[in-house]
VEXDREN-2710 file (C-alpha; in Angstrom, 1 decimal):
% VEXDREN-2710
k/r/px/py/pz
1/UNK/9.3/-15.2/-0.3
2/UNK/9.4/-13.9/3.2
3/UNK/11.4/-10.9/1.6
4/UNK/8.3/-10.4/-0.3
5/UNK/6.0/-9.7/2.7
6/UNK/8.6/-7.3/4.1
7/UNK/8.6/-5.3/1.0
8/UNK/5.2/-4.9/0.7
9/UNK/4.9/-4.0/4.6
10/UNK/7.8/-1.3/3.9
11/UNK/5.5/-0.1/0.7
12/UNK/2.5/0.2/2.8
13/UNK/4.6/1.8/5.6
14/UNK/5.8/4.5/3.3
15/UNK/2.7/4.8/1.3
16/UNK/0.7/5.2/5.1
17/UNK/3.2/7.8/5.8
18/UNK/2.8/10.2/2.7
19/UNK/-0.4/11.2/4.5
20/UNK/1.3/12.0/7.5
21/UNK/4.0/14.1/6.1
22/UNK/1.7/15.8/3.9
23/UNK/-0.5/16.7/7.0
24/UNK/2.9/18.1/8.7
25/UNK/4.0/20.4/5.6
26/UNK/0.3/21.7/5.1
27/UNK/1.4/25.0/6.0
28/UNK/2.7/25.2/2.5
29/UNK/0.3/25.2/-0.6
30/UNK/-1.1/21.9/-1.7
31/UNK/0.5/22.5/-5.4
32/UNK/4.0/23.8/-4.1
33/UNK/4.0/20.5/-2.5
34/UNK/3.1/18.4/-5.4
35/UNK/5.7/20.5/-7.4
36/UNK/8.1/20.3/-5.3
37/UNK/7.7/16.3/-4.7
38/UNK/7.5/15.9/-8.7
39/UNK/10.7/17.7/-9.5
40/UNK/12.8/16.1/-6.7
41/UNK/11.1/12.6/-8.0
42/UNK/11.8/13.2/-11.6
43/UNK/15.6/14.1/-10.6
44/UNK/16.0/11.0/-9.0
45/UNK/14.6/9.1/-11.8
46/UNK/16.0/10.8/-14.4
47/UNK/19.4/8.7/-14.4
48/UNK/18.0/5.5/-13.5
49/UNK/15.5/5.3/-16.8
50/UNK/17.1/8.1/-19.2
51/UNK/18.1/5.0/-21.2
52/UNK/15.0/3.5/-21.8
53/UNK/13.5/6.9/-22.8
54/UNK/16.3/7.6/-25.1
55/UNK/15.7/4.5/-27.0
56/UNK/11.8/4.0/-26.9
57/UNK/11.4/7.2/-28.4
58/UNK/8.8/5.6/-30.8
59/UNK/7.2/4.5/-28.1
60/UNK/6.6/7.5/-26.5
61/UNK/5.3/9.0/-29.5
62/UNK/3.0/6.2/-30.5
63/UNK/1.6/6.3/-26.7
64/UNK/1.7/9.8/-25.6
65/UNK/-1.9/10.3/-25.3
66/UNK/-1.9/7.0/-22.2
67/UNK/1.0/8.8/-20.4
68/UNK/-0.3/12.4/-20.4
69/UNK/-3.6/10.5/-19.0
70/UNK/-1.5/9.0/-16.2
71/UNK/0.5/12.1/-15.8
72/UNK/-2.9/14.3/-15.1
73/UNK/-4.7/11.5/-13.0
74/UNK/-2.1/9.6/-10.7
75/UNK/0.9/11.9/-10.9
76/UNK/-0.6/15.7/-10.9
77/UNK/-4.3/15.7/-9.3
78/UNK/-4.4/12.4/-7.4
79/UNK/-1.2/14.4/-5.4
80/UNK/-2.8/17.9/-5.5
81/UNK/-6.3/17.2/-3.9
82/UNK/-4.4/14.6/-1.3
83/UNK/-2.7/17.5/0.0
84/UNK/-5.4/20.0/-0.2
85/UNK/-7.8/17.3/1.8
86/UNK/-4.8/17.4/4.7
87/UNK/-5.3/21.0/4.9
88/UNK/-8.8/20.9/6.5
89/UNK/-9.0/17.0/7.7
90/UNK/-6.9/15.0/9.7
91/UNK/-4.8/12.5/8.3
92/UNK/-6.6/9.5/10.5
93/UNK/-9.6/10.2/8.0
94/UNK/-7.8/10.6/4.6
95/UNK/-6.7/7.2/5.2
96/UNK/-9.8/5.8/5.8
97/UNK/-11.1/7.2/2.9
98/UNK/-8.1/6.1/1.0
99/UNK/-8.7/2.8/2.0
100/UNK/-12.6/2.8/0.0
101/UNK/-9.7/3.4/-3.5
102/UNK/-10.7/-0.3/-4.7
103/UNK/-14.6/0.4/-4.0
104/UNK/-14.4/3.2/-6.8
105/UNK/-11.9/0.8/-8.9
106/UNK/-14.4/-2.1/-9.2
107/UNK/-17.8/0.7/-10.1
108/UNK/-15.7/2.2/-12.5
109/UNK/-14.7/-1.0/-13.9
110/UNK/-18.5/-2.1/-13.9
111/UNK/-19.8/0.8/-15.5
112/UNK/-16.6/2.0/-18.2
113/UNK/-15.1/-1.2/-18.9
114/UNK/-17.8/-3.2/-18.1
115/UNK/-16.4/-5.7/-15.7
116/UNK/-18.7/-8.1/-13.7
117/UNK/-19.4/-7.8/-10.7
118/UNK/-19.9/-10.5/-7.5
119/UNK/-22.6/-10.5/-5.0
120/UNK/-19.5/-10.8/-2.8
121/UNK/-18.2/-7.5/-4.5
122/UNK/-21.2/-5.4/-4.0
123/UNK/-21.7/-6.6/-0.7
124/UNK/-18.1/-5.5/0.3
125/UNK/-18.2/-2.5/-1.5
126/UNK/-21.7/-1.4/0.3
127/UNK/-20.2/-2.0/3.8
128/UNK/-17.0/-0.1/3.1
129/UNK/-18.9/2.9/1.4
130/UNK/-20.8/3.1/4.4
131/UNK/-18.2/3.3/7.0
132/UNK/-16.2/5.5/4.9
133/UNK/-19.5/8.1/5.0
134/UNK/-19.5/7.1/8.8
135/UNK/-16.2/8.4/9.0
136/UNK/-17.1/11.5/6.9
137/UNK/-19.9/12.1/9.0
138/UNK/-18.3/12.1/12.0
139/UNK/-20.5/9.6/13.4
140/UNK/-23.0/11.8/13.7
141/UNK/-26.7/11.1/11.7
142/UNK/-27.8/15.1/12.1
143/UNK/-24.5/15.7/10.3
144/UNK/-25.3/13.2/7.9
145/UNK/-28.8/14.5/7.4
146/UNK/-27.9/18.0/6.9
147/UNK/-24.7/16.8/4.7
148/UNK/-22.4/19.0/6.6
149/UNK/-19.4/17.1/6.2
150/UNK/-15.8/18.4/6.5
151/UNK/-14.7/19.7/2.9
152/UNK/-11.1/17.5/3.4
153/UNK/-13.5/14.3/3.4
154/UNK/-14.8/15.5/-0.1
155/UNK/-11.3/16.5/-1.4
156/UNK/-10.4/12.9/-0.4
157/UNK/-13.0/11.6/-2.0
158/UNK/-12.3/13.5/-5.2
159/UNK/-8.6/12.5/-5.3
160/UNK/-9.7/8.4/-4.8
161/UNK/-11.9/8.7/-7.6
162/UNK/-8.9/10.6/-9.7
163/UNK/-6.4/7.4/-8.7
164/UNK/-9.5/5.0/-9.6
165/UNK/-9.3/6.5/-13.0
166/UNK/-5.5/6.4/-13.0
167/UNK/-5.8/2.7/-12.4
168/UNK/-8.2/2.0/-14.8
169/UNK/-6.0/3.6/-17.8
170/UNK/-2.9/1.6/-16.1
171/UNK/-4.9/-1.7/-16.2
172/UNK/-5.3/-1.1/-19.9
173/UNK/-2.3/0.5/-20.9
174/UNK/0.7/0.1/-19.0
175/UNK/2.1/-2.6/-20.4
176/UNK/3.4/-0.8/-23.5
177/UNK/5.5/0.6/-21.9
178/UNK/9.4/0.2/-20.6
179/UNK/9.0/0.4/-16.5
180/UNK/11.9/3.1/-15.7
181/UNK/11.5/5.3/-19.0
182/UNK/8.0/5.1/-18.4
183/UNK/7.7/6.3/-14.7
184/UNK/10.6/9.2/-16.2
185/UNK/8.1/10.2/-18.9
186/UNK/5.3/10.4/-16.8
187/UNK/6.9/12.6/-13.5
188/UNK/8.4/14.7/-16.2
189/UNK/4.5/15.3/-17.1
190/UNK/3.2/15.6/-14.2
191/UNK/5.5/18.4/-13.4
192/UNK/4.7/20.2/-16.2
193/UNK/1.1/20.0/-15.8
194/UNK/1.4/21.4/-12.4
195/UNK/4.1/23.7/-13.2
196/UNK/1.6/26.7/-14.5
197/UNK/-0.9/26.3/-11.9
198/UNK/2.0/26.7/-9.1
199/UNK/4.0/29.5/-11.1
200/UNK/0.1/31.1/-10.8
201/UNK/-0.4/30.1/-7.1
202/UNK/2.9/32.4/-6.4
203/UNK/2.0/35.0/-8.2
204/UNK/-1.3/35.7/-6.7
205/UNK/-0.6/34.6/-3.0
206/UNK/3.5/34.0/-2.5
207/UNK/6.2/31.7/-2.6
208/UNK/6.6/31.2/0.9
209/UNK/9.1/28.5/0.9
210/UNK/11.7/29.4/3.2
211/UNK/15.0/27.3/3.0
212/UNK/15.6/28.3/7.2
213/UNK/11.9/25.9/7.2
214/UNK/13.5/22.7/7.8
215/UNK/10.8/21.0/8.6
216/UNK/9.3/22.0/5.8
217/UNK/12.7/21.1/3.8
218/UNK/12.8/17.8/5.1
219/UNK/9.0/17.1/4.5
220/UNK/9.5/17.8/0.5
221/UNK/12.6/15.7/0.5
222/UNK/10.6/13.0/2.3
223/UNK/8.1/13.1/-0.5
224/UNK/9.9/13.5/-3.3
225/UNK/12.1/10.4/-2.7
226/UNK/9.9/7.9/-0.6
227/UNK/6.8/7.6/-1.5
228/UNK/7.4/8.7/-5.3
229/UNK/10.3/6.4/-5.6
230/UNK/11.6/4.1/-3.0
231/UNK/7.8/2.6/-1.9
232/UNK/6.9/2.5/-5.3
233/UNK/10.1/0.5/-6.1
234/UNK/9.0/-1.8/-3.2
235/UNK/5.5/-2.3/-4.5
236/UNK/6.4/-3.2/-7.6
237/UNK/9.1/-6.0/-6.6
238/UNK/6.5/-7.2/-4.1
239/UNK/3.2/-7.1/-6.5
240/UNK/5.6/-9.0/-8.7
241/UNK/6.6/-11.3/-6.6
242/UNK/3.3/-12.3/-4.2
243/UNK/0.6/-11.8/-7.7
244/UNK/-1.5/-8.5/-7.2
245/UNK/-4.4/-10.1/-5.9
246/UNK/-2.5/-10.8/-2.4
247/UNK/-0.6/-7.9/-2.5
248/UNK/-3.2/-5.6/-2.9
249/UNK/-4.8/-7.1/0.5
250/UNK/-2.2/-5.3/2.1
251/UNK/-3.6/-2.2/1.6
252/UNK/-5.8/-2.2/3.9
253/UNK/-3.4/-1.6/6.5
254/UNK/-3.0/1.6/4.9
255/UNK/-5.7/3.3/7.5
256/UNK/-4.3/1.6/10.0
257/UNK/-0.5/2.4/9.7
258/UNK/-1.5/6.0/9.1
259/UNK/-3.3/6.2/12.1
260/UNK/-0.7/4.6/14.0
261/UNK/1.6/7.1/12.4
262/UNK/-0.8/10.5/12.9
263/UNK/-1.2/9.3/17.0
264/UNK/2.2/9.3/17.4
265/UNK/3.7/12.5/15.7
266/UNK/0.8/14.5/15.3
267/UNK/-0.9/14.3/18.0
268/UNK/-3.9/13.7/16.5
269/UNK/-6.9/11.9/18.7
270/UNK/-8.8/8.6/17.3
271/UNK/-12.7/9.2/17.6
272/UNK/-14.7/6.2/18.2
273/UNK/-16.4/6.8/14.9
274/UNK/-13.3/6.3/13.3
275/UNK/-12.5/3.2/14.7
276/UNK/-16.0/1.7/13.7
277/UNK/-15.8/3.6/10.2
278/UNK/-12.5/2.3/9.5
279/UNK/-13.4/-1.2/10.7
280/UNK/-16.1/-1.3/8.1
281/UNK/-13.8/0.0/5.5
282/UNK/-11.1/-2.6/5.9
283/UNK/-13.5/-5.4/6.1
284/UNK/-15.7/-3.8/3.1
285/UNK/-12.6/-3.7/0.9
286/UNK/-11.3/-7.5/1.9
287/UNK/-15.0/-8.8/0.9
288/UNK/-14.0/-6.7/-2.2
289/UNK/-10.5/-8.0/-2.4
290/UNK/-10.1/-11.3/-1.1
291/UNK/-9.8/-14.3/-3.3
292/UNK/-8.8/-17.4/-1.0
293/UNK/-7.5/-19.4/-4.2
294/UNK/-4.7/-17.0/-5.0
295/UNK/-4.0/-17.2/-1.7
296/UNK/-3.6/-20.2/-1.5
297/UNK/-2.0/-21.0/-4.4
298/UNK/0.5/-18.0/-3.5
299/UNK/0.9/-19.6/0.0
300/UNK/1.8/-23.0/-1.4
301/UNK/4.5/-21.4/-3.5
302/UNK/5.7/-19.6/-0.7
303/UNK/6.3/-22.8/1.5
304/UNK/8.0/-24.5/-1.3
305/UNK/10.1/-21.2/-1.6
306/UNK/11.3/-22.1/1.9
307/UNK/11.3/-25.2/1.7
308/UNK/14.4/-25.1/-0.9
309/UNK/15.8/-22.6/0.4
END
């Protein structure tokens, strides 16, 4: 089971850095990026699950209302309005506000699916709603006041609420379908949702994707195999192996890798308001999260794991 840990660590790792490299290829358009990181995801894909979609076709058909709602939510718009937050805000704040994703998952689930919800819960998700809009705010209460906040933070926002959604069709629907053909079906999608709008985006304003931009080159790559493919391979071995209740704890390094990450090759500076905003948004989301008997349980399994070993 220690395999388990490293996995998810290497999943959070990657997932921390899509922020990063998104901030770092900004200079392109938010939806040449998502296109770009779809396509090169669905090619990779393609042969690993082309089986599966050749013979579920039924499936497909019966279902193709759930995958176009995955396609638009997690796969197209989720992407598009994470990269067009990194154009005006730093990546230090999208993952803070990144972090607040399971906040939105449990009000969503209150209110659509009607889920209850824990004094623990609300509690948690109070304390990490404010630190996320301490964040926002810049630590500042004028700014607050005057709701002057950066128009990234609200684009970050937007896209969390879009992935909320996305999880709450997942929660529901998912398992109908095959793993591989279904991850095929929905990148192939989510890059034809997004393919007008970016054959539109070049039309008014420009390709400019320049193959002599290696940076840029390398940044697409980057995306369009890591965290579309590889973390998300990782993920699911390690939510599959640890339970998602304690794997999902492990999110909430996510701020803290990024801004790890965004210090060291972006240069970017870590305001004290971020610090205490991000504090309260990690321990918001473990009130939130935590649930000591699955850990327990999980870490009892664990030791017997070694123990055979």
């Amino acid at each position: 089971m220690v395999r388990s840990y490293i996995f998810v660590l290497i999943a959070v790792t990657i997932f921390s850095s899509n922020l990063v490299v998104g901030k770092a290829v900004s200079h392109m358009s938010p939806v040449t990026v998502v296109f770009f990181r779809l396509f090169i995801a669905f090619l990779i894909t393609l042969p690993i699950g082309y089986k599966q979609v050749k013979y579920h076709m039924d499936i497909w058909k019966e279902n193709w209302k759930y995958l176009f709602a995955f396609a638009v939510t997690g796969i197209s718009f989720f992407n598009f309005f994470v990269y067009l937050s990194l154009n005006y805000t730093s990546s230090t704040n999208a993952g803070i506000v990144e972090a607040t994703t399971p906040v939105f998952s449990i009000f969503l689930g209150y209110f659509i699916l009607k889920e209850r919800l824990t004094r623990r819960q609300l509690i948690g998700a109070g304390i990490s709603f404010i630190g996320a809009i301490w964040v926002i705010a810049n630590g500042s209460l004028e700014v607050l006041l005057a709701l002057d906040f950066n128009i990234g933070d609200i684009f970050m926002i937007v896209a969390v609420l879009i992935w909320a959604i996305y999880g709450m069709y997942v929660k529901q629907h998912n398992h109908k379908f095959p793993v591989y053909g279904g991850v095929v079906i929905m990148l192939g999608m989510g890059f034809l949702i997004i393919l007008p709008f970016a054959i539109a985006n070049w039309i008014i304003n420009g390709f400019h994707v320049e193959l002599t931009d290696y940076k840029g080159m390398a940044g697409l790559l980057y995306l369009g195999i890591f965290p579309s493919v590889i973390g998300l391979i990782f993920w699911n071995k390690s939510v599959s192996d640890l339970g998602p209740s304690l794997a999902s704890i492990f999110l909430n390094l996510l701020p803290v890798f990024t801004t790890i990450m965004a210090v060291i090759f972006l240069n970017e500076k870590l305001a004290p308001a971020q610090i205490f905003g991000g504090i309260l948004v990690v321990g918001g989301v473990l009130l939130v999260n935590l649930n000591l008997k699955n850990i327990k349980r999980f870490s009892k399994k664990d030791k017997k794991a070694i123990e055979t070993d």
